[in-house]
C-alpha positions in Angstrom: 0.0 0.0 0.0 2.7 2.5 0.7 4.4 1.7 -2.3 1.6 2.7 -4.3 1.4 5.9 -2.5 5.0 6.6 -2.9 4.6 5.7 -6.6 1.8 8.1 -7.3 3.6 11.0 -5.0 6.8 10.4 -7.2 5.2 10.3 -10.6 2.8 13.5 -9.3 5.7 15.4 -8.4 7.5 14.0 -11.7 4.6 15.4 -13.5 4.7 19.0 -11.9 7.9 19.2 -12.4 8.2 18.0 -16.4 4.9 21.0 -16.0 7.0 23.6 -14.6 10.2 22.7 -16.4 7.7 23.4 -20.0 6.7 26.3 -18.5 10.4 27.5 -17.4 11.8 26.3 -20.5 8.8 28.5 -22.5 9.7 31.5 -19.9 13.3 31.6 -20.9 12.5 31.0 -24.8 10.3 34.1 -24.6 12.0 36.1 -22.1 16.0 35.5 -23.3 15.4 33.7 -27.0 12.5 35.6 -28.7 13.3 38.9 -26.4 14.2 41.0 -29.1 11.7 39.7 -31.4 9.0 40.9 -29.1 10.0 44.0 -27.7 10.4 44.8 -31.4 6.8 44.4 -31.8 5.8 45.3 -29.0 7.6 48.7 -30.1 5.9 48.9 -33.3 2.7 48.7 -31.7 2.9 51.4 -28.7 6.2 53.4 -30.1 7.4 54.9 -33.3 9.4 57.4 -34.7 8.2 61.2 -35.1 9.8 63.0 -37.5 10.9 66.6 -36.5 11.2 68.6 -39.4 13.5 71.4 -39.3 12.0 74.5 -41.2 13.0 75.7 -44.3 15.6 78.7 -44.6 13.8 81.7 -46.0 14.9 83.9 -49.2 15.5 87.4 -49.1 16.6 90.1 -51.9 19.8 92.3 -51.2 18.0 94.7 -48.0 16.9 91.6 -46.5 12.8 92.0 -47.7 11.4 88.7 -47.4 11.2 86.8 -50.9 10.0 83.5 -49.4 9.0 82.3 -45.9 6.9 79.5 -43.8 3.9 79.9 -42.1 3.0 76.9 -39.4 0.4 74.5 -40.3 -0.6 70.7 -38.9 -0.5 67.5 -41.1 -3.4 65.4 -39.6 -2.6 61.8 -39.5 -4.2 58.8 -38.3 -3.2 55.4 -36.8 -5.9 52.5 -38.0 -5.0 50.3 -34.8 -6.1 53.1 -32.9 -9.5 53.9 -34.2 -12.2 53.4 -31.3 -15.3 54.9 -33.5 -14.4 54.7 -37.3 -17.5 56.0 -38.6 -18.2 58.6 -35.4 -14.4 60.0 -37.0 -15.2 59.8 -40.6 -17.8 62.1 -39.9 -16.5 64.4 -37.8 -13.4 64.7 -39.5 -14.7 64.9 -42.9 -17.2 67.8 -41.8 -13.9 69.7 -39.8 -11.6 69.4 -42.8 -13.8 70.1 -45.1 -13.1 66.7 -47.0 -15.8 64.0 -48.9 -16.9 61.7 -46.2 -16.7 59.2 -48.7 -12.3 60.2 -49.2 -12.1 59.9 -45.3 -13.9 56.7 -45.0 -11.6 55.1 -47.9 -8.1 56.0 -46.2 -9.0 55.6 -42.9 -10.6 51.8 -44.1 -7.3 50.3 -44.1 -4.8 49.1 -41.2 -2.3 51.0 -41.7 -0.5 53.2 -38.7 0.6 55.9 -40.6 -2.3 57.9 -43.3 -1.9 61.5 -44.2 -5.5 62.9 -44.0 -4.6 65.9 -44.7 -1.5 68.3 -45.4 -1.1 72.1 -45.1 -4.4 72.3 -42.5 -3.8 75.8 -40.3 -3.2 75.9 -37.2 -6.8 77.2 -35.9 -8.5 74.6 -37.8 -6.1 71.9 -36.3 -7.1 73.0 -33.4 -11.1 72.5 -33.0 -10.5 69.3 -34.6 -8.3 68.2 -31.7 -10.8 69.6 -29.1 -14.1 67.8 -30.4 -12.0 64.7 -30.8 -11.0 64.9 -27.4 -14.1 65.9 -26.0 -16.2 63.0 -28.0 -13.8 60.2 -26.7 -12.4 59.7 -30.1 -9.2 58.3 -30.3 -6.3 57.7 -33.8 -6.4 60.8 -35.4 -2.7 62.9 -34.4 -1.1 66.0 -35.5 2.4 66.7 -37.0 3.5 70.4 -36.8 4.5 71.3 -40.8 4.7 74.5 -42.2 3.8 75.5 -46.0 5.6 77.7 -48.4 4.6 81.3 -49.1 5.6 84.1 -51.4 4.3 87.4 -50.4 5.2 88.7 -53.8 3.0 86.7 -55.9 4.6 86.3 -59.4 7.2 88.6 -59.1 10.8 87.2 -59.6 9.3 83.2 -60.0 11.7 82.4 -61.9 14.2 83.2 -59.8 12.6 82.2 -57.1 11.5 79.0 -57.9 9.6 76.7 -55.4 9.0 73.6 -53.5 7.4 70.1 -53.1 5.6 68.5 -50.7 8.5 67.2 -48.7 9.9 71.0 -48.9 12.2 69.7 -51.4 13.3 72.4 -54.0 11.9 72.2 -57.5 13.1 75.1 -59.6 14.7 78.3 -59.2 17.0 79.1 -56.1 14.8 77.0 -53.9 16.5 74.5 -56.0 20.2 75.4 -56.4 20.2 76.4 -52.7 18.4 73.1 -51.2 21.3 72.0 -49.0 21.3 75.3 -47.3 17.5 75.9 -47.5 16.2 72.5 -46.2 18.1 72.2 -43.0 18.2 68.9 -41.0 15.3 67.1 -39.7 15.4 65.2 -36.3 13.3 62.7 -34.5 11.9 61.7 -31.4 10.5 58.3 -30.2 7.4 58.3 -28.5 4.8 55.6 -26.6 1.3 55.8 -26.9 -0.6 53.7 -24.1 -3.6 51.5 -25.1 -5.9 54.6 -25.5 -3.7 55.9 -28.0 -2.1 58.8 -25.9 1.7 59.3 -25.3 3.8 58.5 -22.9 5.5 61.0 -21.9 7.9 59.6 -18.9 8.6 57.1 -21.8 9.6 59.4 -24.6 12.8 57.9 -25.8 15.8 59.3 -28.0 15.6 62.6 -29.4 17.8 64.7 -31.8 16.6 68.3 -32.4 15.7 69.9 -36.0 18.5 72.1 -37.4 17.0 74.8 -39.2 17.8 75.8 -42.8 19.9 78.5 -43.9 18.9 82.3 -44.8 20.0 83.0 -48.3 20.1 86.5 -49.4 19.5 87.3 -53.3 21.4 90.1 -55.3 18.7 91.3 -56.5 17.1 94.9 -55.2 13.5 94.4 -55.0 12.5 98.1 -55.9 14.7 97.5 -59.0 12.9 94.2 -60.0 9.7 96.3 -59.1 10.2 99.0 -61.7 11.7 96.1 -64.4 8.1 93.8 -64.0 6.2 97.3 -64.3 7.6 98.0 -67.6 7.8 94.3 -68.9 4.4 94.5 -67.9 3.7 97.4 -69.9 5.4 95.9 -73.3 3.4 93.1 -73.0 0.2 95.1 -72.8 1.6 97.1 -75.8 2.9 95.1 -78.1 1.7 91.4 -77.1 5.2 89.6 -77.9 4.9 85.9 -77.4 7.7 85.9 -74.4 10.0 88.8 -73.0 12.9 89.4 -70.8 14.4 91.9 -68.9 17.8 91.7 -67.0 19.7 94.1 -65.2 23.2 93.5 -63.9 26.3 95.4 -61.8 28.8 94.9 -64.7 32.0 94.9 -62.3 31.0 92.6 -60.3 27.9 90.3 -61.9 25.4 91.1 -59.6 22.2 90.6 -60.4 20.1 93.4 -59.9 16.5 92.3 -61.5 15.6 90.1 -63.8 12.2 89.1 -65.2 10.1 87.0 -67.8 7.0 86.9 -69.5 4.7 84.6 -69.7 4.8 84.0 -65.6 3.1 82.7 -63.0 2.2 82.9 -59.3 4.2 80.9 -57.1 1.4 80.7 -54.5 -0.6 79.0 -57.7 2.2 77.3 -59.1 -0.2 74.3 -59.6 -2.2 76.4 -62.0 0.9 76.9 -64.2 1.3 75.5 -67.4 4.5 74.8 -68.4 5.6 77.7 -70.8 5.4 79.8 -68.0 7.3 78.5 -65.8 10.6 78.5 -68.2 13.4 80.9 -66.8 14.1 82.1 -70.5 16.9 84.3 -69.5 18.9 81.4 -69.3 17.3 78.5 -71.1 16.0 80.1 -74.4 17.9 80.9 -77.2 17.9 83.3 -79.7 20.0 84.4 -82.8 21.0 88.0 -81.2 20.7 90.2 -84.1 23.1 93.5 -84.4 23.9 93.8 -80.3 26.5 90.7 -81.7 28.5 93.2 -83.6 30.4 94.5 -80.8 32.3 91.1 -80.9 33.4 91.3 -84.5 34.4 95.2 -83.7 36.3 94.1 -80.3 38.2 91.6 -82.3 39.0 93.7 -84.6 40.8 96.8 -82.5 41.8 94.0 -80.0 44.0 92.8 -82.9 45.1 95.8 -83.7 43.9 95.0 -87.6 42.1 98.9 -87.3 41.8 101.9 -85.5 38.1 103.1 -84.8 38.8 105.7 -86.5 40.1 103.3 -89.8 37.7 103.5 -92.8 36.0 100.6 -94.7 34.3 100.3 -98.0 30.9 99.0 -97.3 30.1 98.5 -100.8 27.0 100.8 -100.9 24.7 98.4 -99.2 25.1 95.3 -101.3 27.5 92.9 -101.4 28.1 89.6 -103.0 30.1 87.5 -101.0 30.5 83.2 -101.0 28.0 83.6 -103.8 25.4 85.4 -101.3 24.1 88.4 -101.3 24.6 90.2 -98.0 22.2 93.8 -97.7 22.7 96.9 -95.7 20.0 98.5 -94.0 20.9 101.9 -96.4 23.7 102.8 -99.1 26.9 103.2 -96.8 30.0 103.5 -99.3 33.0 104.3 -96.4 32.1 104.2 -92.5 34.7 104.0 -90.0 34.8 101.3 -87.5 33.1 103.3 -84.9 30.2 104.1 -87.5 29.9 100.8 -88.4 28.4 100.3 -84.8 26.6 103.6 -85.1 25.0 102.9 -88.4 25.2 99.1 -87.5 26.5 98.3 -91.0 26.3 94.5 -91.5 28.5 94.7 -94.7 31.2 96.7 -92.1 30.6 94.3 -89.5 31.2 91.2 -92.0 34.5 92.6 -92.9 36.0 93.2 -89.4 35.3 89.5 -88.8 37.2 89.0 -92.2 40.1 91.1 -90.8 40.9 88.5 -88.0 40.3 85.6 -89.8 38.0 82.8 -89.0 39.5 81.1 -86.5 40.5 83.6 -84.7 37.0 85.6 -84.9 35.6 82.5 -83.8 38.5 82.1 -80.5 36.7 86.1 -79.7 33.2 84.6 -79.4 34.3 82.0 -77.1 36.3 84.3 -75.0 33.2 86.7 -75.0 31.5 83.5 -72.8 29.0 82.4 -76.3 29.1 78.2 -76.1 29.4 77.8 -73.1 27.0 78.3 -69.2 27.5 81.7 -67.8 27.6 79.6 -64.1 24.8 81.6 -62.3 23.4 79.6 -59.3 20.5 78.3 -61.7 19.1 75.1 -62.3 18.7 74.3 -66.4 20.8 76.8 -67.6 22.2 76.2 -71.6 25.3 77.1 -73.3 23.8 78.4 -76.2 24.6 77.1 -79.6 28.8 78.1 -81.3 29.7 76.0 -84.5 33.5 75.6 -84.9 34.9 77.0 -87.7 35.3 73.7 -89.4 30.9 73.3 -89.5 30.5 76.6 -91.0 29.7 77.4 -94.5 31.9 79.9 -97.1 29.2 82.6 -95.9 28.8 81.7 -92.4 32.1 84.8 -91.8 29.6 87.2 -92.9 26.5 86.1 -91.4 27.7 85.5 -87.9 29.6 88.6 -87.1 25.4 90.4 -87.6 23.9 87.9 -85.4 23.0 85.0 -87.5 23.8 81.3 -87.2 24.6 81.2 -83.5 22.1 80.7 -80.5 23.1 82.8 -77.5 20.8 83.5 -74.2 19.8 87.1 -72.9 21.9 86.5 -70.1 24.8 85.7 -72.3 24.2 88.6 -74.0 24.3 90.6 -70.7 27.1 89.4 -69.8 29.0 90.5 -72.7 27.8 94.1 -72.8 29.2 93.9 -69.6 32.2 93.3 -70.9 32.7 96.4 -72.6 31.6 98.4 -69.7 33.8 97.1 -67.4 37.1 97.4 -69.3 36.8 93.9 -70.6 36.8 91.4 -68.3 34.3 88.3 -68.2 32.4 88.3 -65.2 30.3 85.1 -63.5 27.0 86.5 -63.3 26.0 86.0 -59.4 22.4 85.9 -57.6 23.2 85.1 -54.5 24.4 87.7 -52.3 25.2 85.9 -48.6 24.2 82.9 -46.8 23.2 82.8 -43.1 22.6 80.7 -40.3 19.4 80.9 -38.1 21.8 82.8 -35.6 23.0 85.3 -38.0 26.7 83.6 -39.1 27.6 84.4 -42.2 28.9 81.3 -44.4 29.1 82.5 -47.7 29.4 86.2 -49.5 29.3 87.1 -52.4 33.1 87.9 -53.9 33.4 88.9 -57.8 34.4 86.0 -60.2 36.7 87.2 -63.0 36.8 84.8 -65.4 39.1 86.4 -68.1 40.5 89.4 -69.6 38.7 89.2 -72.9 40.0 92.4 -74.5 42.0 95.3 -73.1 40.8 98.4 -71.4 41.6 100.5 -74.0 39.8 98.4 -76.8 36.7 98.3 -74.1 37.3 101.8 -74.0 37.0 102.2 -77.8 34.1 100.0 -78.2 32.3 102.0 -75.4 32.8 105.4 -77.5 31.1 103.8 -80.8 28.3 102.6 -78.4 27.6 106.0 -77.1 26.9 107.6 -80.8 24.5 104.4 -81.1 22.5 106.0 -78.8 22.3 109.5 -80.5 20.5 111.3 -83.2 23.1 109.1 -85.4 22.5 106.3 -84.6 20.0 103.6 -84.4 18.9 103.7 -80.7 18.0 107.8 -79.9 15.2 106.5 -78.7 17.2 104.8 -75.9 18.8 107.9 -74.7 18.1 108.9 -70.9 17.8 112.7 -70.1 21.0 113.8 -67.6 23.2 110.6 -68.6 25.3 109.6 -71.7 24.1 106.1 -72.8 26.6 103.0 -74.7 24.5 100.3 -76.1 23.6 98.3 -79.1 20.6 97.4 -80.5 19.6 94.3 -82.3 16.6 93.1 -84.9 16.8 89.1 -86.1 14.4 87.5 -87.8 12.7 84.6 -85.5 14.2 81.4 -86.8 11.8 79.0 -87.7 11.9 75.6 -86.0 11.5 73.6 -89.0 14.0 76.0 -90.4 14.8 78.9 -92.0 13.1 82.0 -90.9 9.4 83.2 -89.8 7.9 85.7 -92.4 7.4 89.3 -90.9 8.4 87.8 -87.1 11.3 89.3 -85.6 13.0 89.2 -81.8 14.4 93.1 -81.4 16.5 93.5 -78.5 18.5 96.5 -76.5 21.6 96.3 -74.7 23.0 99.2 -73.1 25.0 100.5 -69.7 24.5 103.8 -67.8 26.3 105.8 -67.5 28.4 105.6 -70.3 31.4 106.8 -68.3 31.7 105.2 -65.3 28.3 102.3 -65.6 26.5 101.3 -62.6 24.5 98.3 -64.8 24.1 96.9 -67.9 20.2 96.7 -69.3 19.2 94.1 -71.9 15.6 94.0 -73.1 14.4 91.3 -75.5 11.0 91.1 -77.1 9.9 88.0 -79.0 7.1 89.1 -81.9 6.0 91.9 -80.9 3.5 93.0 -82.5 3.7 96.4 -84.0 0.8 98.9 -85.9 3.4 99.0 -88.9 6.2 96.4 -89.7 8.6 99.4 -90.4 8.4 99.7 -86.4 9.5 96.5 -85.9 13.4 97.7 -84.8 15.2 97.1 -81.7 16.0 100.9 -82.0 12.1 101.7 -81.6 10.7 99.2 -79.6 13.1 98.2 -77.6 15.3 100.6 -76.7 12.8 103.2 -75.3 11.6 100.2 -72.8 15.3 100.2 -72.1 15.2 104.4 -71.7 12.2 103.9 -69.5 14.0 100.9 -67.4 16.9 103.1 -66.7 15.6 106.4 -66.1 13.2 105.1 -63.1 16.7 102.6 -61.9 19.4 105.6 -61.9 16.5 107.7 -60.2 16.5 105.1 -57.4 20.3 104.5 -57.2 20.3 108.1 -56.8 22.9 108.3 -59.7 24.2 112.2 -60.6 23.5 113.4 -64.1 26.1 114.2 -66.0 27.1 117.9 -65.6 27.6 119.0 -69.2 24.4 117.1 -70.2 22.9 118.4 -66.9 23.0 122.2 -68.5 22.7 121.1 -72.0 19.0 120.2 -71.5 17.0 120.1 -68.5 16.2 116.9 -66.5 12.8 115.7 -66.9 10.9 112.7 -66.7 10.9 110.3 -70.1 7.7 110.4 -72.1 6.2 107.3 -72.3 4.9 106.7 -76.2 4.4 104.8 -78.5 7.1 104.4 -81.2 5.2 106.0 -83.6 4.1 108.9 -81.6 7.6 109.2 -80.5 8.3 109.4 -84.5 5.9 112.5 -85.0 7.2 114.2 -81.9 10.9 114.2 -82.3 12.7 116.6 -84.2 14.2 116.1 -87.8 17.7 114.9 -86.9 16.0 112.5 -84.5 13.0 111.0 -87.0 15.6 110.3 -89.3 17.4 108.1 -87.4 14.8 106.7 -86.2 13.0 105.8 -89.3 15.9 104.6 -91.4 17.0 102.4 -88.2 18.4 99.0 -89.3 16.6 95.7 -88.3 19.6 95.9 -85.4 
């Protein structure tokens, strides 16, 4: 009998402890084992990572006046596992935020743990969500501080500008070519939300803080850029080109001073753009530059000391067969020195300085002028243009390019060769951006001038600059540039619109103007470009008449503002007054003999 007892006690206490050694053995394979495995998701369940963003740097122009900022705003997201009520928060949700209850219901129907509801809500709206949630028990739906993009100046300067993504990434513009400084650095924190779906906050875990991005300050002078989009705006209304551009620029030292396109947009609406508008043609468009090209044949040239500007040269009384080609003049010039052949912009004249060089050596000019290749501006998609070597052109091409023809340049490139001759003829980097700044006020980066090359001497700049002065005179092509109180150097330029299934467009004609003021000593260099415009008469259809008096406009209103001195002599010559704005043809009837005909015998240049 006590055997069998003592049998069943042993194999009782066998069995509780085989019992307990499953239950240790399962303790230790959960506890030691699977440990990691578990917390892990046990950590995906109550704990995940919150994202910190760190705001984006804001844009200014040179005086510091706010370009581009962030306003704060709430991303409203929701955890599925978290939903206590789904239909009680599809409805007051979708009534709160405005949004289809049918759109709430469908994200908000999966089991996800991290939906975007809704972006870019503000903050007051955020805010009575959160409340009736809370009040009504209803748990899943969180809030991520964001902040959204704003331009306070509308379209002014977008493509210059430029703007962002959703994820605050930079898209075009200096929002683009400035990201690593704009965006800043993010940084995190790891939270715990309890069963009900609130945090944790003994329990909040590792957390790095946002870094802030960078300020970057612009060249450009936003009262300059105000009076350049006035007038580009005016042109438009006038004449109804299909695109224009106007860029001014500190010739010794590249700034950018304003700059602006047409068609545009609204940055604030930047959805609503079509594409065309959105191009930033002073860089990415190109054009056959017409007569403002000539001051690289004449610069080559006196830089070769082949002539003197005051050397004479047969222009063969406005026709000349050359290569088998006919190449015109505007009028009958039989001799013109080589400073009137810039005056009268004589495209015979002009053909044979290039001749005078040779065509190599013409062609070494145009690259050291900066044609063929990126100016290096800080932005995104600009070309180099379009330069054949001498070895792809044709027996004429040594008369047609020196006027303007068979070459693709941008307005900026063109800019930033007028600026050569006003600066005693260096090539500068054209430069937008001014300074970069930390949140604190460091200064990282300045602006410092970028001289790429001595393209001709000073005293060849110097000679150039005096034949563009008599352009802009009663004697030449562009009086109707001419600013009272100031002396004026510039060139003006008429193409004919190339055609893009070649050739040429019938009666359609890009005119352009680029000039410096003032002439002695310039404070910037102007060029205005205007694609078809569109003109009452096609003999009006010169850079000389449409063109340059935007250009007089442009730079009477600018020196006003950079409180520039007239020029004494000039100063008791003729009184200061303000520049009549007309039309070319009014212009035409109210200007005096010597003045109508220049104006009227102009050259497409």
């Amino acid at each position: 009998m006590k055997s069998h007892s003592r049998t069943r006690c042993v194999l009782v206490c066998a069995a509780f402890i085989g019992l307990f050694s499953v239950f240790s053995f399962r303790l230790i394979y959960l506890q030691a084992i699977k440990h990691d495995e578990y917390a892990g998701l046990a950590a995906e369940k109550h704990v995940y990572k919150q994202i910190i963003h760190g705001e984006r740097g804001t844009i200014l122009d040179a005086n510091s006046e706010v370009l581009a900022h962030n306003i704060p705003v709430q991303t409203v997201v929701a955890d599925a596992t978290h939903l206590n009520n789904r239909q009680a928060i599809v409805d007051l949700v979708s009534a709160e935020l405005k949004l289809p209850p049918a759109q709430v219901a469908e994200k908000l129907g999966s089991d996800r743990r991290y939906i975007v509801v809704k972006r870019e809500v503000p903050e007051a709206q955020a805010g009575a969500l959160r409340e009736k949630l809370r009040a009504a028990n209803l748990r899943g739906i969180y809030f991520e501080h964001d902040a959204t993009r704003i331009y306070p100046n509308g379209s002014m300067l977008c493509h210059v500008i430029g703007f962002t993504d959703f994820d605050h990434r930079g898209i075009q513009g200096v929002e683009a070519s400035m990201e690593e400084y704009l965006h800043g650095q993010d940084g995190f924190r790891f939270i715990e939300h309890n069963r009900a779906g609130q945090e944790i906050v003994p329990y909040r875990g590792q957390e790095r803080p946002p870094r802030d991005g960078y300020q970057v300050h612009l060249t450009v002078d936003l009262s300059l850029q105000n009076i350049v989009e006035n007038e580009i705006d005016a042109a438009m209304q006038e004449y109804s080109p299909q695109k224009a551009t106007i860029i001014l620029m500190r010739p010794q030292t590249g700034e950018i001073l304003a700059l602006a396109n047409r068609p545009d947009f609204d940055l604030n609406l930047r959805a609503e753009a079509k594409p065309e508008e959105m191009k930033n043609r002073a860089i990415i468009d190109m054009m056959e530059p017409g007569s403002t090209f000539k001051i690289v044949a004449a610069a080559a040239a006196l830089n070769e000391r082949k002539l003197r500007p005051d050397s004479t040269i047969f222009c063969e009384n406005g026709l000349w067969n050359f290569g088998g080609s006919a190449l015109h003049d505007h009028r009958a010039f039989s001799y013109l020195s080589v400073r009137d052949i810039l005056v009268k912009s004589s495209n015979i004249g002009a053909a044979k300085l290039a001749l005078s060089v040779g065509e190599q050596r013409f062609y070494e000019y145009i690259r050291r002028f900066g044609f063929g290749e990126r100016t290096g501006i800080e932005l995104p998609g600009e070309i180099g243009g379009l330069i054949r070597p001498p070895r792809a052109w044709s027996k004429i091409s040594i008369t047609r390019i020196p006027m303007g023809h068979e070459v693709g340049v941008t307005p900026l490139q063109m800019t930033v060769a007028m600026a050569v001759i006003a600066n005693g003829g260096k090539l500068i980097t054209p430069r937008i951006i001014k300074s970069i700044t930390t949140p604190e006020g460091k200064t990282i980066s300045s602006l410092s001038p970028v001289e790429l090359r001595q393209v001709i001497s000073p005293e060849t700049a110097r000679e150039i600059g005096d034949a563009l002065r008599g352009v802009v005179s009663d004697r030449g092509t562009a009086a109707a540039a001419a600013v009272p109180g100031f002396t004026i150097a510039g060139k003006t330029g008429t193409a004919q619109k190339v055609d893009p299934r070649g050739g040429y467009e019938q009666g359609k004609y890009v005119v352009s103007f680029a000039g410096y003021l003032p002439a002695d000593h310039p404070e910037f260099v102007g060029l205005v470009v205007l694609d078809d415009a569109h003109t009452s008469k096609p003999e009006l259809n010169y850079g000389g008449l449409i063109a340059g008096p935007i250009f007089s406009r442009v730079a009477e209103k600018a020196a006003r503002y950079l409180d520039l001195e007239p020029h004494e002599e000039i100063r008791k010559a003729i009184p200061v007054q303000r520049v009549e704005k007309t039309t070319p043809a009014e212009r035409i009837r109210k200007t005096g003999s010597a003045e109508r005909v220049a104006l009227t015998n102009a050259s497409r240049n």
